[in-house]
N, C-alpha and C positions, 0 to 999 in steps of 0.2 A: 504494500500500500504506500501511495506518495502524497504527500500533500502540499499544496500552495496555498498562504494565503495571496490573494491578487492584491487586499488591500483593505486596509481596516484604522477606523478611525471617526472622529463625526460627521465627516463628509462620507464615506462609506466603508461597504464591511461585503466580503466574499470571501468563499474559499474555496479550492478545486480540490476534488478529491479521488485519485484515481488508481485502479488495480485491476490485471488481469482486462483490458481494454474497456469496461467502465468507467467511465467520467460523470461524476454529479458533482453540483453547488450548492455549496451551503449558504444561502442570501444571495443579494442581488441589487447591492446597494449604491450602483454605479450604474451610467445611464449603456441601453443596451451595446450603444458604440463604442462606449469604455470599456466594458464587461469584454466585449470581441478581443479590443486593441489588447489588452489585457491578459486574454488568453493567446492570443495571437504571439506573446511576448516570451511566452514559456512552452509553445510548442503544440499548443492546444487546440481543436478544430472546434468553433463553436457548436457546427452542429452536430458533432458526435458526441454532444450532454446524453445523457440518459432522463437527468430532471433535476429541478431547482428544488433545494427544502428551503422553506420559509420560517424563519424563526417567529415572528411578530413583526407586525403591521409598519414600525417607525422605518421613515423615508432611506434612513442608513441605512437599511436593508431591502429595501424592496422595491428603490427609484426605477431601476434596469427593469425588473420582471415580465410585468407585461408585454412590453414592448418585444423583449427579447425573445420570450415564449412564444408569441405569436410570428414573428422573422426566421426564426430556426425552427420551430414545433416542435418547444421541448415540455415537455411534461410540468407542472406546478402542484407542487403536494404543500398543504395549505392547512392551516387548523379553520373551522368555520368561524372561529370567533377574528382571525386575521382575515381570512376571504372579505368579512360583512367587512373589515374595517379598510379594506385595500381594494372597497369597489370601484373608486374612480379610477384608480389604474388598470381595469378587467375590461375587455368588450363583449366577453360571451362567448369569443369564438377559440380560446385556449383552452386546453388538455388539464382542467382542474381534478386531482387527486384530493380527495380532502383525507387528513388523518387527527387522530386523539392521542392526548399524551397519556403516556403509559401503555398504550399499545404499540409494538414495533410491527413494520413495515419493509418492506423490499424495495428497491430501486438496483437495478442491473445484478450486480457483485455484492451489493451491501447488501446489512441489515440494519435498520434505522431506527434507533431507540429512544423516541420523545421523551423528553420530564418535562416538568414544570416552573420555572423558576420566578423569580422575584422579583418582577419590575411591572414600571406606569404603564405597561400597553397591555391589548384586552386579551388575550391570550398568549401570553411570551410561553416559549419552550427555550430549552436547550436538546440538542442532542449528543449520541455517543454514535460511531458510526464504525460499527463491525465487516470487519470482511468474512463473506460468508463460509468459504473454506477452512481460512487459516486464523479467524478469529484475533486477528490483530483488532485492536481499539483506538479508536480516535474519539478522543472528548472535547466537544466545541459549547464555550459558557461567555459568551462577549458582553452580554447584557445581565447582570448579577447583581441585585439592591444588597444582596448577604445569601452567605450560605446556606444551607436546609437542608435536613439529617435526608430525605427524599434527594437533593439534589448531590450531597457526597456519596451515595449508594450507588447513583447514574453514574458517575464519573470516576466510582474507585477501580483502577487494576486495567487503568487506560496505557497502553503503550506511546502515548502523546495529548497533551493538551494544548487546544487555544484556550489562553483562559484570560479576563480583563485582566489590566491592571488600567483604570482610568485617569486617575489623577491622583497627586502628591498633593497631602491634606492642605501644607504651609503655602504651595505653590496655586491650589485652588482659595484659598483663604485672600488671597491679597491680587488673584484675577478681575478680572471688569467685570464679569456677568454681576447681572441681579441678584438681590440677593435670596430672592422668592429661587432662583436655578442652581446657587449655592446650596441651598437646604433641599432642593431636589436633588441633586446630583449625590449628595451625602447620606440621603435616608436609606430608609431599607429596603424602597422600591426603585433606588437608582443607578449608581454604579460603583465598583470597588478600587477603594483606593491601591496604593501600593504595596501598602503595609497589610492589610485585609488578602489581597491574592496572594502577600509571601506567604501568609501565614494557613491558607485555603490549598496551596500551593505543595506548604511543606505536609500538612496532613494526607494528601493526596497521593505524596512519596510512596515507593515501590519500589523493589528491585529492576521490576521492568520496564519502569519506566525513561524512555531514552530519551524524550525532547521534550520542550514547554513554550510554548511561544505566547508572549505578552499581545496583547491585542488592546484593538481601539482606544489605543492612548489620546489623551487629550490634547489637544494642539496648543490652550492656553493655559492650562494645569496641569503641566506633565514634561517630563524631559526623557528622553529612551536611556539616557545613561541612569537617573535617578532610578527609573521602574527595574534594569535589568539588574542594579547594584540590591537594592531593596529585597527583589525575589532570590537574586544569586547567593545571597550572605545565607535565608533562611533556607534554601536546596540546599547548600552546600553541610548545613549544619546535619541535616538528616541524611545524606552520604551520597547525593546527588551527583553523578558523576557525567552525565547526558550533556544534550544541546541544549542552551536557553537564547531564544531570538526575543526580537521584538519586530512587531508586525510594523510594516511601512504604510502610510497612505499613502502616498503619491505613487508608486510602483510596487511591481510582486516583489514580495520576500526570496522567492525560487520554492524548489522542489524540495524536502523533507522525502529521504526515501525509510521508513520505521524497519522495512529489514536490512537496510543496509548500515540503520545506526548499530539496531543491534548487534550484527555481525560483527562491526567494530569493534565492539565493547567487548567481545568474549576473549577471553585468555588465549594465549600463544598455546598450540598445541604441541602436545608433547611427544614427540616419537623414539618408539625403544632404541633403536639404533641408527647412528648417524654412520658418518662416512669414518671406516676404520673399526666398526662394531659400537662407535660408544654414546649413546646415550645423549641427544641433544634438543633445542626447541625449535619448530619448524614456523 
């Protein structure tokens, strides 16, 4: 399983996700020509998506959708409480999948494993996204007010996560915005600071876990060296030894290949006899 994020942030949020020649996105938060250029950029055929999963309704994710689903005819798996709220971007004539969380789903190669998590829009999810064969995990949570004992069960014994890290409390504290977007962004229905994902981050620890990537950072509350320093202390503390990125908005991240971190990661093998009969590491 490989994965790209194309781009993530409050301008928008996607991700490619691809194994075994399936390709699905996760959102669609970029307008369809960016979505293309985008994929275009890491080697991707637009039209050989399999289908878009939509997390929730907000415009970061779902500007591209329509537009794109109807230009390619890709598939749109939707919760109905996102569909009613993402009607003006629909014309009727797309390939609407509707799905509920806590029940999983198929899309190509995957199995798609909705939760429910904890923010201002009318049906948010998260997903884990299993490869059907080889039961690799991917755990995507970009939009998280706070954790929930439902929302760590989705996401424990992931071989990768996107998971927020939105903004640095000191660095949103002393931003422009309002202050009515301050105390949204900080409640428990908006998004996680830095400190909140290290610490979401390091419970989530696992031996097999190989990668973490920082997502939707804040462009006015946020610095990528503060988020990965923040997360990388508390990984590091619980014996973290993997890839930690931070998502771009303006460009893909690239490719995340999960079997080829882990391959990395395994010990030098040992073979009984080298050259000469004796005993050496191959």
């Amino acid at each position: 399983m490989r994965v790209c994020v194309l781009g993530s942030g409050s301008r928008g949020n996607a991700i490619l996700v691809e194994a075994e020649g399936s390709v699905i996105l996760v959102d669609a938060g970029f307008s369809a020509r960016d979505l293309a250029r985008r994929m275009g950029r890491v080697g991707v055929d637009p039209d050989t998506l399999d289908g878009i999963v939509i997390t929730h309704e907000h415009s970061d994710h779902t500007r591209g959708m329509g537009v794109f689903a109807r230009r390619h005819e890709t598939s749109l798996y939707l919760t109905e409480g996102t569909r009613s709220a993402c009607a003006r971007l629909l014309k009727g004539s797309e390939a609407i999948v509707p799905y509920r969380a806590g029940i999983p789903f198929e899309v190509g190669a995957f199995i798609i494993e909705p939760f429910l998590t904890v923010h201002d829009a009318r049906e948010p999810v998260g997903v884990a996204v299993a490869h059907r064969d080889s039961g690799t995990r991917l755990g995507v949570a970009t939009d998280l007010g706070r954790p929930t004992a439902g929302i760590r069960h989705a996401l424990a014994r992931c071989d990768m996560l996107v998971l927020e890290a939105n903004h640095d409390e000191i660095l949103l504290q002393t931003a422009s915005y309002p202050w009515s977007v301050k105390s949204r962004i900080r409640s428990s229905h908006g998004h996680l600071s830095n400190r909140s994902a290290a610490r979401f981050a390091a419970e989530l620890f696992h031996d097999g876990l190989v990668a973490v990537v920082l997502a939707h950072l804040s462009a006015e509350s946020n610095r990528p060296e503060v988020a990965r320093k923040v997360v990388s202390e508390a990984l590091k503390r619980e014996g973290f030894t993997g890839v930690l990125e931070v998502a771009k908005q303006d460009e893909p991240l690239g490719f995340l290949d999960i079997v080829q971190l882990r391959e990395q990661r395994r010990p030098p093998q040992m073979t009984l006899f080298g050259p000469g009969g004796a005993s050496r590491e191959s």
